[in-house]
PyMOL CGO cylinders between C-alpha atoms (Angstrom):
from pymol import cmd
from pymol.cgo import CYLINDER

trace = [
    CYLINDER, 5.23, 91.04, -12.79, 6.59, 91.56, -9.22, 0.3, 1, 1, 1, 1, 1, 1,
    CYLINDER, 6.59, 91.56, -9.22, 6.35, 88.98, -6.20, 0.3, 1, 1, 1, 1, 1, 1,
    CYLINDER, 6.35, 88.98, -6.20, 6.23, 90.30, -2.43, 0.3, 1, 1, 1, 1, 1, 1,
    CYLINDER, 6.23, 90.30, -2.43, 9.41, 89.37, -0.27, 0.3, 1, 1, 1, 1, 1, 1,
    CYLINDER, 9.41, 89.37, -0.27, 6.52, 87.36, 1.67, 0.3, 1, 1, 1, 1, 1, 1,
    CYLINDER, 6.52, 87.36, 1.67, 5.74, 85.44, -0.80, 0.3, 1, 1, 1, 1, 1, 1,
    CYLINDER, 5.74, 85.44, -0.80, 9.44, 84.47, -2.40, 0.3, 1, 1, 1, 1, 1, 1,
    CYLINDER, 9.44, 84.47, -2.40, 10.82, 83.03, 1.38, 0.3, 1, 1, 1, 1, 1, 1,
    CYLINDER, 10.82, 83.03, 1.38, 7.02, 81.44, 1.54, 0.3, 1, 1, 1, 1, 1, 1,
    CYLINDER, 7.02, 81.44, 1.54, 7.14, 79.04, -1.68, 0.3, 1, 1, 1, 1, 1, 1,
    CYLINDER, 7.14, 79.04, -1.68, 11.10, 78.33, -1.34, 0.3, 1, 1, 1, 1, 1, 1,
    CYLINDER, 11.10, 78.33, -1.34, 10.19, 77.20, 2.02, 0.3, 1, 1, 1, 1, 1, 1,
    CYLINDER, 10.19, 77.20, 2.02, 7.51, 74.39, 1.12, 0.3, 1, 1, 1, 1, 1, 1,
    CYLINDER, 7.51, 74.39, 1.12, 8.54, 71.13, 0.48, 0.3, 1, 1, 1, 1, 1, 1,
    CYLINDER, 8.54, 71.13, 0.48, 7.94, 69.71, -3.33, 0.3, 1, 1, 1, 1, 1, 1,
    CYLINDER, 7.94, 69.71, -3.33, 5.25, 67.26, -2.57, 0.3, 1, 1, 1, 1, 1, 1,
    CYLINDER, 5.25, 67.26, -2.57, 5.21, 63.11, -3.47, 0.3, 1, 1, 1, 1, 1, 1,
    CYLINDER, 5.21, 63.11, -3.47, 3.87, 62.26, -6.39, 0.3, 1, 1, 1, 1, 1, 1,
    CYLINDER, 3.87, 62.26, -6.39, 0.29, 60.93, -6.33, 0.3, 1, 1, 1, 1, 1, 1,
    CYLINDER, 0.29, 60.93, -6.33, -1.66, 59.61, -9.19, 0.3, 1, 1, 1, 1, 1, 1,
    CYLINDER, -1.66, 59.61, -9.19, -4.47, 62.21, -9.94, 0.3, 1, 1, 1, 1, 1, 1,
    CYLINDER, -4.47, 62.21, -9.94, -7.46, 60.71, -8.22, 0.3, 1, 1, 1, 1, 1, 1,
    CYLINDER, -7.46, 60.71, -8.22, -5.58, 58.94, -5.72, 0.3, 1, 1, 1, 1, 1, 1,
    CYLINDER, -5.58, 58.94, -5.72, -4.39, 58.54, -2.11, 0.3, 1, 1, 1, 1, 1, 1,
    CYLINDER, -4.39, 58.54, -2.11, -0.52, 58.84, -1.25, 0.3, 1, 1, 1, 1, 1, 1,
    CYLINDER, -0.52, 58.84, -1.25, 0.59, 56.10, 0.78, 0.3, 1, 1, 1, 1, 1, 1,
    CYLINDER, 0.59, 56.10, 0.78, 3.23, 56.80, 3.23, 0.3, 1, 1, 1, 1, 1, 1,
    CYLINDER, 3.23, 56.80, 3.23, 6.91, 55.12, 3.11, 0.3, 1, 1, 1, 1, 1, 1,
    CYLINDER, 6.91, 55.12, 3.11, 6.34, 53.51, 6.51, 0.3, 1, 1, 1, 1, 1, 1,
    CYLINDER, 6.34, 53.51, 6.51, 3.43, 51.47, 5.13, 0.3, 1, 1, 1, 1, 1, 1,
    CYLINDER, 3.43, 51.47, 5.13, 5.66, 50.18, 2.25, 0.3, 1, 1, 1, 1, 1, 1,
    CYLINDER, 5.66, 50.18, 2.25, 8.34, 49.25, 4.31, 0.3, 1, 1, 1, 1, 1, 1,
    CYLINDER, 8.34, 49.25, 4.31, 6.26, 47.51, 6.84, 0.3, 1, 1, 1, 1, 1, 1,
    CYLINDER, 6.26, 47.51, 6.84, 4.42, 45.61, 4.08, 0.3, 1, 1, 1, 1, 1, 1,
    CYLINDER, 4.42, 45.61, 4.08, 7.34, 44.72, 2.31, 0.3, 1, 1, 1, 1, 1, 1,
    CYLINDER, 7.34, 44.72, 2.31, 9.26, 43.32, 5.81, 0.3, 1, 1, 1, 1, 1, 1,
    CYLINDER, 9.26, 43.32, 5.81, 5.82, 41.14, 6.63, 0.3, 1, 1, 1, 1, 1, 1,
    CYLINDER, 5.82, 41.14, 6.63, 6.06, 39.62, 3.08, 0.3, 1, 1, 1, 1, 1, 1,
    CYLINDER, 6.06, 39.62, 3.08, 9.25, 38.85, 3.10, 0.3, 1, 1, 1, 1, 1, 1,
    CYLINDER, 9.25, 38.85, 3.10, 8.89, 37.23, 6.59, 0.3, 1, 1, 1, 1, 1, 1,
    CYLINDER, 8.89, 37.23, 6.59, 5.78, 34.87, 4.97, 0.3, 1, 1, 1, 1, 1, 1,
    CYLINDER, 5.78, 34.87, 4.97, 8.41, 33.97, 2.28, 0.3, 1, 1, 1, 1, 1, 1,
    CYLINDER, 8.41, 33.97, 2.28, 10.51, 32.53, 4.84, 0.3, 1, 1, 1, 1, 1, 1,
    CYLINDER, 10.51, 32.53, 4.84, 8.17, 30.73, 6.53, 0.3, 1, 1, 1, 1, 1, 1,
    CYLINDER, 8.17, 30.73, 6.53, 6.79, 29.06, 3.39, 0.3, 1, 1, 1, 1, 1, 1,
    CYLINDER, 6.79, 29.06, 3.39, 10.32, 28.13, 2.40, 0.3, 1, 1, 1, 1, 1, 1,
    CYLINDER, 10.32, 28.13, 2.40, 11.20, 26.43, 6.15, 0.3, 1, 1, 1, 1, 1, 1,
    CYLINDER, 11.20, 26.43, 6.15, 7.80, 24.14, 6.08, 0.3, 1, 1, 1, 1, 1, 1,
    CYLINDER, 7.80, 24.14, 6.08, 9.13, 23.34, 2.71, 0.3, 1, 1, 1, 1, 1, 1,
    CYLINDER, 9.13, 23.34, 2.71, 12.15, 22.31, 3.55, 0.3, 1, 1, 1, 1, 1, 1,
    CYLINDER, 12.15, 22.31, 3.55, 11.52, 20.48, 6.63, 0.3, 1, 1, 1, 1, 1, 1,
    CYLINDER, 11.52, 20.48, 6.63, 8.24, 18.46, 4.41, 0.3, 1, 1, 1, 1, 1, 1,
    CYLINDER, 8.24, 18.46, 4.41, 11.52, 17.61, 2.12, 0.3, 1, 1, 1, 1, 1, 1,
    CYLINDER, 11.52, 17.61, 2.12, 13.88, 16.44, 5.40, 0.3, 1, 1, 1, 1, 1, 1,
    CYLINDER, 13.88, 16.44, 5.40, 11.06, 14.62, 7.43, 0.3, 1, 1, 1, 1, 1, 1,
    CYLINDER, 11.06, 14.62, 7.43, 8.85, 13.94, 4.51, 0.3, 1, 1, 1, 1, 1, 1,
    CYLINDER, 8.85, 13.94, 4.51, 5.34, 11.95, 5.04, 0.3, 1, 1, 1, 1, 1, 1,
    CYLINDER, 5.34, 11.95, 5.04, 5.10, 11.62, 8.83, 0.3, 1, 1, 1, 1, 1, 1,
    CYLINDER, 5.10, 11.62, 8.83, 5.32, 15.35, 8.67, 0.3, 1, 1, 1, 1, 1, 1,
    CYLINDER, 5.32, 15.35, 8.67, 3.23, 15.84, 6.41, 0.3, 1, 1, 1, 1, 1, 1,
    CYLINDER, 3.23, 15.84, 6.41, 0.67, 13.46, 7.85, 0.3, 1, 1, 1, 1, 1, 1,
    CYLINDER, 0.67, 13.46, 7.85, 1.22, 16.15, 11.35, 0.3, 1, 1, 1, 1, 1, 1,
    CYLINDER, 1.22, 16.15, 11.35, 0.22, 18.95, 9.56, 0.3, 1, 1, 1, 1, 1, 1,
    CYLINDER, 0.22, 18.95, 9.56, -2.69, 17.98, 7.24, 0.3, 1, 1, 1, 1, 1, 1,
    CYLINDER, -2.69, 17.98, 7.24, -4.13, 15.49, 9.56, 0.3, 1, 1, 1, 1, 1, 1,
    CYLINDER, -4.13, 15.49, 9.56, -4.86, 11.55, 10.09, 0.3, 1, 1, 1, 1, 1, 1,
    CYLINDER, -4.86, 11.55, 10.09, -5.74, 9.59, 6.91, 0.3, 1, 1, 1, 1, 1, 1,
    CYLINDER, -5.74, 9.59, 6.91, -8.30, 7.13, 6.41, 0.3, 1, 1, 1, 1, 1, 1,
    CYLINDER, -8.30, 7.13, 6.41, -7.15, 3.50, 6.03, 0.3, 1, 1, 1, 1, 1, 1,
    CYLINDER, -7.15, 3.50, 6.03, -7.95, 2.08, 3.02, 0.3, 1, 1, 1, 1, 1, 1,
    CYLINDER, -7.95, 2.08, 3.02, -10.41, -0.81, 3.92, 0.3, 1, 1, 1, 1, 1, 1,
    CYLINDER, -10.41, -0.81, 3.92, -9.10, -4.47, 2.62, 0.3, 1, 1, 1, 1, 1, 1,
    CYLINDER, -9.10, -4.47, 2.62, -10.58, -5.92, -0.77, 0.3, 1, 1, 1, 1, 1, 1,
    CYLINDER, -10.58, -5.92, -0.77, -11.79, -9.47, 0.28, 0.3, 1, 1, 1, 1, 1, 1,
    CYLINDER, -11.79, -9.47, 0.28, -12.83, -10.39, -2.97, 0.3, 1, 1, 1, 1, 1, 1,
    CYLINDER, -12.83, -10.39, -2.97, -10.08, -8.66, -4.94, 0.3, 1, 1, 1, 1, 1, 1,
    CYLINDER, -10.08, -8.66, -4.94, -6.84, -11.90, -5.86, 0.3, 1, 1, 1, 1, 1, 1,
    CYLINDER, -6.84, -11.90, -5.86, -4.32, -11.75, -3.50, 0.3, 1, 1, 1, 1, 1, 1,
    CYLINDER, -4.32, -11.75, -3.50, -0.89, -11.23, -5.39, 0.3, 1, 1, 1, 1, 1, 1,
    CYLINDER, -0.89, -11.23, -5.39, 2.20, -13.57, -4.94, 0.3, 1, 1, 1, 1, 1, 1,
    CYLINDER, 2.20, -13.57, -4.94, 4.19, -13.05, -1.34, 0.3, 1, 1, 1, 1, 1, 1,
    CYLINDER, 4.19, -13.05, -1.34, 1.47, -11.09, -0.09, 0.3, 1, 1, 1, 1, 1, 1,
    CYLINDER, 1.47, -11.09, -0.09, -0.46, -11.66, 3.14, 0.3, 1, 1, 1, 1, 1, 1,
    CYLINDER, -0.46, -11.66, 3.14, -4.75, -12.45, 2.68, 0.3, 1, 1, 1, 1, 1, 1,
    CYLINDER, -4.75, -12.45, 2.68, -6.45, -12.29, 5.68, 0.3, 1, 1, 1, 1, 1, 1,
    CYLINDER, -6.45, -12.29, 5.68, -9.75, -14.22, 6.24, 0.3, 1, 1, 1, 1, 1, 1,
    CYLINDER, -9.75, -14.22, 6.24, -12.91, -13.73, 8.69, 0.3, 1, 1, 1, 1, 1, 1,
    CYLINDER, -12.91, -13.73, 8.69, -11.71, -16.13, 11.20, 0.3, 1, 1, 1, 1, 1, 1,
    CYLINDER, -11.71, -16.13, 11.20, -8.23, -14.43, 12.12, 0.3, 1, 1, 1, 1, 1, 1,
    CYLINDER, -8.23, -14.43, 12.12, -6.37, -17.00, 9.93, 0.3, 1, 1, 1, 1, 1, 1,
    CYLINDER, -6.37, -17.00, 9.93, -3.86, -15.39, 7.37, 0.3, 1, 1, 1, 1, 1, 1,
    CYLINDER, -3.86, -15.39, 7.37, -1.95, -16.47, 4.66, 0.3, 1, 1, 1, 1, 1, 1,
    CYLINDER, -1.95, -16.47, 4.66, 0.80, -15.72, 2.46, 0.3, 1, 1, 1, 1, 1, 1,
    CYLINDER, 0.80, -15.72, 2.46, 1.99, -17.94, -1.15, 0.3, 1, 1, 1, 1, 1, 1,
    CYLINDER, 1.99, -17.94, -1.15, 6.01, -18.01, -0.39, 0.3, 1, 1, 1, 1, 1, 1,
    CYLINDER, 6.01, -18.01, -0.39, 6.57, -19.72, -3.51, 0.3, 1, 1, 1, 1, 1, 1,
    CYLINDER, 6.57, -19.72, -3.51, 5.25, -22.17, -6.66, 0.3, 1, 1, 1, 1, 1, 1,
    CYLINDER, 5.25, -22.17, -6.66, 7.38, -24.58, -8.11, 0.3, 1, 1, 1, 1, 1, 1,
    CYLINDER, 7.38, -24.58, -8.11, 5.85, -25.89, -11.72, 0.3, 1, 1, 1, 1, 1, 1,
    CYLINDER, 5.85, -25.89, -11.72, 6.74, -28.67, -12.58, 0.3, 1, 1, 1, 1, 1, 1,
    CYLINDER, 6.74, -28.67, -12.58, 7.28, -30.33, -9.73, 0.3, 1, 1, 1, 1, 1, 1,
    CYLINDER, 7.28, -30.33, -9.73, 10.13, -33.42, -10.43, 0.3, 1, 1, 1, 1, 1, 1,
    CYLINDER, 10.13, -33.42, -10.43, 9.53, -36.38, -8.12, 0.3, 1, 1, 1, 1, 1, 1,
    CYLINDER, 9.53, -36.38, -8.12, 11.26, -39.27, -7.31, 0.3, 1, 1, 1, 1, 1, 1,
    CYLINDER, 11.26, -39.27, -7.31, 10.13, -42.53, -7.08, 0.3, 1, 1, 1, 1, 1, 1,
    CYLINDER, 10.13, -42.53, -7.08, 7.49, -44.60, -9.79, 0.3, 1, 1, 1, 1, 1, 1,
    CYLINDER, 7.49, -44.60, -9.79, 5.09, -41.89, -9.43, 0.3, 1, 1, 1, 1, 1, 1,
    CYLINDER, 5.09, -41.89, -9.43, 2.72, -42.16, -12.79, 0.3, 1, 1, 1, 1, 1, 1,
    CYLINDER, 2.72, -42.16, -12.79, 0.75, -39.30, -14.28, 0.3, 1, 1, 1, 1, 1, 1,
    CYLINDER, 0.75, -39.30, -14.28, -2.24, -38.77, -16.65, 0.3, 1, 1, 1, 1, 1, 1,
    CYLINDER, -2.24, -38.77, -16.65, -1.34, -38.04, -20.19, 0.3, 1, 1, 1, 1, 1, 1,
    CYLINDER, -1.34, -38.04, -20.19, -0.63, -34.55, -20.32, 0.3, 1, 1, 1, 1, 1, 1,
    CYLINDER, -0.63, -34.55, -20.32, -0.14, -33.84, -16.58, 0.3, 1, 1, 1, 1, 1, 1,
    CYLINDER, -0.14, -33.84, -16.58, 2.14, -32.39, -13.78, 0.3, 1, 1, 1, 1, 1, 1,
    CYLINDER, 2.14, -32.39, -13.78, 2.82, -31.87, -10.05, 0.3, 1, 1, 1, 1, 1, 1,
    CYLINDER, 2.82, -31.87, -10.05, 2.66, -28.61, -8.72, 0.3, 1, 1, 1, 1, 1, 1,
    CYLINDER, 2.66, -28.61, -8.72, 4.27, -27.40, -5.40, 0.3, 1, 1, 1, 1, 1, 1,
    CYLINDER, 4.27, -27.40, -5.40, 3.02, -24.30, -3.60, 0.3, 1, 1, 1, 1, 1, 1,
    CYLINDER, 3.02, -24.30, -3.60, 4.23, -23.55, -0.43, 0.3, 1, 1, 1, 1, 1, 1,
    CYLINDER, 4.23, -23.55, -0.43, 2.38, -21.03, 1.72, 0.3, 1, 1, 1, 1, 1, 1,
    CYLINDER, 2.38, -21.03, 1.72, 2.88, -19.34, 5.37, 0.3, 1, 1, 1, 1, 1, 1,
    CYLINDER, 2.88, -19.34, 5.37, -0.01, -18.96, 7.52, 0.3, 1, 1, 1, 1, 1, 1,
    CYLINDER, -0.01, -18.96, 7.52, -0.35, -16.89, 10.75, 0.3, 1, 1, 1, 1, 1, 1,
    CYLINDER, -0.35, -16.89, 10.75, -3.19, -16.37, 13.41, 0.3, 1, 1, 1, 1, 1, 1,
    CYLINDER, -3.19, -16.37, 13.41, -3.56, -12.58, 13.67, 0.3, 1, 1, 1, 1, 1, 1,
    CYLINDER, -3.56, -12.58, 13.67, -5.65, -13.45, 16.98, 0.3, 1, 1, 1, 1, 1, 1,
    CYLINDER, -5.65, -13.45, 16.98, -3.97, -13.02, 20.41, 0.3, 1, 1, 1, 1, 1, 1,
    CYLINDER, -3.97, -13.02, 20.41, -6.07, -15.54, 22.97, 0.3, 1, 1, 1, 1, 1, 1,
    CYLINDER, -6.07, -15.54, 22.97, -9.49, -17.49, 22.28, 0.3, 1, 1, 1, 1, 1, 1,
    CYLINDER, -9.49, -17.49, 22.28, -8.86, -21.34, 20.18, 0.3, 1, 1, 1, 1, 1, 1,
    CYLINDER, -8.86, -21.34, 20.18, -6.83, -22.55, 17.51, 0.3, 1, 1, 1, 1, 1, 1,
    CYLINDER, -6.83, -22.55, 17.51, -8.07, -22.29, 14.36, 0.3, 1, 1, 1, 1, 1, 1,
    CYLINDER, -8.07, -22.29, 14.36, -7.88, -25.66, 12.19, 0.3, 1, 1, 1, 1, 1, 1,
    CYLINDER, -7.88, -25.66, 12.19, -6.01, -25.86, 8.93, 0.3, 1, 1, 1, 1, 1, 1,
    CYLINDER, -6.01, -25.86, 8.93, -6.95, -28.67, 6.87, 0.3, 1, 1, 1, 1, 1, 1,
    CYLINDER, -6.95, -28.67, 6.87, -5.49, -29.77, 3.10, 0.3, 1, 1, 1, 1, 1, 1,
    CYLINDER, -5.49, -29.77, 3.10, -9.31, -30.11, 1.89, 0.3, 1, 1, 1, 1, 1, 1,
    CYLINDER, -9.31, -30.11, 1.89, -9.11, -26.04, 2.47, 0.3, 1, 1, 1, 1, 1, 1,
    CYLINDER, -9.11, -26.04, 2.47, -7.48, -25.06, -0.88, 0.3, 1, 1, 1, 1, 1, 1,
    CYLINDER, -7.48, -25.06, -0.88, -7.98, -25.90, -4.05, 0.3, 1, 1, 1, 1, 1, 1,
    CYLINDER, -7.98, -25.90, -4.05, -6.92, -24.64, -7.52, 0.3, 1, 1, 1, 1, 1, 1,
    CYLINDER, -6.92, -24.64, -7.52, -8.86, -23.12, -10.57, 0.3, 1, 1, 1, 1, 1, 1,
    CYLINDER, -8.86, -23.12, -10.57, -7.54, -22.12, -14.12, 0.3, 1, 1, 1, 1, 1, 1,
    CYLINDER, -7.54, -22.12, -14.12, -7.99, -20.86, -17.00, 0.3, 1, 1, 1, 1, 1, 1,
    CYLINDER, -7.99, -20.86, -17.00, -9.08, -24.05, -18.14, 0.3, 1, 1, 1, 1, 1, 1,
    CYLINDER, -9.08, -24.05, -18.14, -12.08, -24.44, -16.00, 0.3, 1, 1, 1, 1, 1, 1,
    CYLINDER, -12.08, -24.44, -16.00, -10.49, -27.88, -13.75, 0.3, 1, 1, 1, 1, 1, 1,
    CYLINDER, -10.49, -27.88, -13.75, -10.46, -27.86, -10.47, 0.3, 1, 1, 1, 1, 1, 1,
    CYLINDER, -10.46, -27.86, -10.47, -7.82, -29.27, -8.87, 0.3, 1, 1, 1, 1, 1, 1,
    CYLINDER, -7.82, -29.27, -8.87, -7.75, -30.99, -4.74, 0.3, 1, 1, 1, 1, 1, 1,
    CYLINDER, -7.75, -30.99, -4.74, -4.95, -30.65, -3.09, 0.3, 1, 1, 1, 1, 1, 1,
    CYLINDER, -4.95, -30.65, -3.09, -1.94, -33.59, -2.22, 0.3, 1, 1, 1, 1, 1, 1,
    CYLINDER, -1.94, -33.59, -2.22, -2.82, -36.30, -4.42, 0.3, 1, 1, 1, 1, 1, 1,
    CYLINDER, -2.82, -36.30, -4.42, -2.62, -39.98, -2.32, 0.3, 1, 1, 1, 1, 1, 1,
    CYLINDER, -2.62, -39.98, -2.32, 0.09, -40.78, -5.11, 0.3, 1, 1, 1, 1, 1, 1,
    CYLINDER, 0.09, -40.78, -5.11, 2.88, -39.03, -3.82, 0.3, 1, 1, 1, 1, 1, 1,
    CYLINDER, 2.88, -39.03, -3.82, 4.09, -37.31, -0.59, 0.3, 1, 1, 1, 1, 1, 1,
    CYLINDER, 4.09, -37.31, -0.59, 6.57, -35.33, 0.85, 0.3, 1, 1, 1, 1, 1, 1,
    CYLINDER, 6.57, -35.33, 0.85, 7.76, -34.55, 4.31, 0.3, 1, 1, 1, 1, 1, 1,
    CYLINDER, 7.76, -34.55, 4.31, 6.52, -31.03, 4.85, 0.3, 1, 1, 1, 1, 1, 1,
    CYLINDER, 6.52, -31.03, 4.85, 3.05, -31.98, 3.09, 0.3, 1, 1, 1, 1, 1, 1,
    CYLINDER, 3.05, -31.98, 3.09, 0.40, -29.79, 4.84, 0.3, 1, 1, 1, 1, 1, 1,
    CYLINDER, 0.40, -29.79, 4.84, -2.08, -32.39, 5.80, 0.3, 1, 1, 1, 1, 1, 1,
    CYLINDER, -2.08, -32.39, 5.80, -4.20, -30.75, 8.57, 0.3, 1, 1, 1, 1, 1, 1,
    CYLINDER, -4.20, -30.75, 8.57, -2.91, -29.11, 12.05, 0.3, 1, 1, 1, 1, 1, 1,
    CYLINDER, -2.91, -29.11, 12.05, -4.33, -26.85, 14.99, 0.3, 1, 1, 1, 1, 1, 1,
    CYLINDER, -4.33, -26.85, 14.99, -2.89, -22.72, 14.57, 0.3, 1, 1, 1, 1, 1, 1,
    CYLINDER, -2.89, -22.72, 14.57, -2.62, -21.25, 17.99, 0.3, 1, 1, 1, 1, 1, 1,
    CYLINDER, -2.62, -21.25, 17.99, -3.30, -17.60, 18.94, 0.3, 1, 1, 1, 1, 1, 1,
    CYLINDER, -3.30, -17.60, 18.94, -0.28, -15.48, 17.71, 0.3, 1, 1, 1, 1, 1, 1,
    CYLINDER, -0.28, -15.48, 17.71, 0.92, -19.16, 15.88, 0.3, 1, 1, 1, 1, 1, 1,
    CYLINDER, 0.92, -19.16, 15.88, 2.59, -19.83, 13.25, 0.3, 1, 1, 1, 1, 1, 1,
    CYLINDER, 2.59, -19.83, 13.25, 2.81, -22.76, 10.25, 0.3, 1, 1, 1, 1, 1, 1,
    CYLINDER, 2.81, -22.76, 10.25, 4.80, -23.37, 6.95, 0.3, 1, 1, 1, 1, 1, 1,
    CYLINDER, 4.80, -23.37, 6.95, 3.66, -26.20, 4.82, 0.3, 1, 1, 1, 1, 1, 1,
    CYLINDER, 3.66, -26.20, 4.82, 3.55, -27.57, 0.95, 0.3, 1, 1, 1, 1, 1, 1,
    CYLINDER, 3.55, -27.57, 0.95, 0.73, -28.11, -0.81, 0.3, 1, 1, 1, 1, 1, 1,
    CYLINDER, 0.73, -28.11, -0.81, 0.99, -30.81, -4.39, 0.3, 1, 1, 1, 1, 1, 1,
    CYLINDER, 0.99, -30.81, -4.39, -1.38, -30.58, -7.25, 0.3, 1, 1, 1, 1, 1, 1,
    CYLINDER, -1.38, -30.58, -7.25, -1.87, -32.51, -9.65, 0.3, 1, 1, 1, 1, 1, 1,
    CYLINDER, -1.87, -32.51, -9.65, -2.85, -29.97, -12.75, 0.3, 1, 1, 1, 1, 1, 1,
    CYLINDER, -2.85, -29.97, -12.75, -3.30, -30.24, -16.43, 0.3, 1, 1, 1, 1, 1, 1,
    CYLINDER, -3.30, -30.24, -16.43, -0.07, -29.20, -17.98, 0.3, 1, 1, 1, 1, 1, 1,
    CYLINDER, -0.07, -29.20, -17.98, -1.19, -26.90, -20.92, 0.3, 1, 1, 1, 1, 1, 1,
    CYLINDER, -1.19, -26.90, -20.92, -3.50, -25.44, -17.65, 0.3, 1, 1, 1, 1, 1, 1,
    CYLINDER, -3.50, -25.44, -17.65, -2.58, -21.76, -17.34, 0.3, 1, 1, 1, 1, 1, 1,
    CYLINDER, -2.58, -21.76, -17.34, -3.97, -18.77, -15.15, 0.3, 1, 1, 1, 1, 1, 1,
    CYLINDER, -3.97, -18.77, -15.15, -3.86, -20.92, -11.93, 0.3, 1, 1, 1, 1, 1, 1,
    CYLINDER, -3.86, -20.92, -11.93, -5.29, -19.38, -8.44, 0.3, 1, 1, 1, 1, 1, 1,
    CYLINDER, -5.29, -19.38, -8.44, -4.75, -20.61, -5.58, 0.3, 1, 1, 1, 1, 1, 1,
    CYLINDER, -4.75, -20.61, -5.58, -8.12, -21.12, -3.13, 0.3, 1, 1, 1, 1, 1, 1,
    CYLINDER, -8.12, -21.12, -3.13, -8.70, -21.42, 0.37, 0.3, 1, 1, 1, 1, 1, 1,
    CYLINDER, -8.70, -21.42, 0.37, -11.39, -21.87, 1.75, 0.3, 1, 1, 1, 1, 1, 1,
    CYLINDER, -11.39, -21.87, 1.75, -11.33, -20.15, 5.96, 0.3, 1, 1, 1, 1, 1, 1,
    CYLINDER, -11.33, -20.15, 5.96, -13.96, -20.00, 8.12, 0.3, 1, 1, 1, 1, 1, 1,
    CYLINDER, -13.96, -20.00, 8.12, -17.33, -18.85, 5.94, 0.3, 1, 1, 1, 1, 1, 1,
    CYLINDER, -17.33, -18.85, 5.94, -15.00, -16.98, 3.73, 0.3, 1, 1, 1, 1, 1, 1,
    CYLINDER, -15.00, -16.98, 3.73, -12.69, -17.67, 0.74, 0.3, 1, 1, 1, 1, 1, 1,
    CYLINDER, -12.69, -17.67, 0.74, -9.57, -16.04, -0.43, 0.3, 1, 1, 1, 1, 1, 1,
    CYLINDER, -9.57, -16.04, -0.43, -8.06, -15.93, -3.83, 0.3, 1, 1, 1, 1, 1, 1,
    CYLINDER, -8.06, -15.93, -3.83, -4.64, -16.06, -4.60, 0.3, 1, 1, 1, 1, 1, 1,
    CYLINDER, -4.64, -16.06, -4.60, -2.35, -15.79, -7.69, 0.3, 1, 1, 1, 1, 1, 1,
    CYLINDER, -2.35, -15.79, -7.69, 0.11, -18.12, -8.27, 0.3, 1, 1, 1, 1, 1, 1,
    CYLINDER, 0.11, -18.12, -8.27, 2.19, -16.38, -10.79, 0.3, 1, 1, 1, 1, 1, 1,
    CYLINDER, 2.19, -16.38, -10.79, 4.39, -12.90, -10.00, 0.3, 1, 1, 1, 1, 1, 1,
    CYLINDER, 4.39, -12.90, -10.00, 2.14, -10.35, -12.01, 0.3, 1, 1, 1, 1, 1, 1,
    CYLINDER, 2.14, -10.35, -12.01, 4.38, -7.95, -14.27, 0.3, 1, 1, 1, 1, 1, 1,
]
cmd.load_cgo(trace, "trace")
């Protein structure tokens, strides 16, 4: 078999051709590269918002998702311990603390089977201008387990920060103790108060 001199120069001349699947379509190096460059540059950009979500955390967060709904207040749900209830008529309280039993001085007598309880409670009027709203002992009670009711300050004993009954001014506020007089095998207790057309529950014991 013999080959012209043509043809010898002609097929040491052409180039050996990519490979390309049978069936396919070669894709040119420039297209790789670029692809590869553009997903290396999302990479990076993934990994900064990352890290800055991690530096900044939540008020970024909140800037790039969007505003969040405020959960709306549970008026019916028991306000824990040290926590701030808010009523209808701009009044708002807050249980500091509950002392049980309460030691007295003095010949103060008791029921069989009964004890004093302190609770001492913060209240503030959320309202800027308009009247005071009135605070008044007769306002709270407390309720437990047992079923009793109990009124609060008892006319056999008193104490100089008694809450008795007092005007709360726009922006005002007003620390006072409340006494009971409960059943001492009484458990569960909640604290009551009655504001405006509204009432407000409140635990008296630190939930685990």
């Amino acid at each position: 078999m013999s080959f012209s001199k043509e043809s010898r120069y002609r097929n040491i001349a052409t180039p050996t051709p990519y490979y390309q699947p049978r069936g396919g379509r070669r894709v040119p190096p420039g297209y790789l590269l670029a692809g590869a460059v553009a997903l290396v540059a999302l990479l990076c950009c993934a990994c900064g918002v990352l890290l800055l979500g991690v530096q900044f955390g939540p008020p970024l967060i909140s800037s790039l998702t969007g505003p969040t709904a405020t959960p709306t207040v549970n008026k019916n749900a028991p306000v824990p311990l040290k926590t701030k209830g808010l009523a209808d008529n701009g009044a708002e309280l807050t249980v500091t603390g509950v002392e049980r039993p309460l030691k007295v001085e003095g010949n103060v007598t008791l029921p069989p089977n009964y004890e004093f309880m302190l609770v001492t409670v913060h209240l503030h009027n959320t309202k800027k201008t308009g009247t005071p709203i009135k605070i008044a002992a007769a306002d709270f009670t407390v309720k437990g387990d047992g079923g009793l009711t109990y009124s609060a300050n008892p006319k056999t004993v008193t104490i100089p920060q008694l809450l008795t009954q007092a005007d709360l001014p726009p922006n005002g506020n007003l620390d006072g103790e409340l006494i009971f007089q409960i059943a001492s095998n009484d458990s569960g207790l909640k604290l009551y108060w009655q504001a405006g057309k509204s009432t407000r529950e409140f635990l008296l014991k630190a939930q685990p």
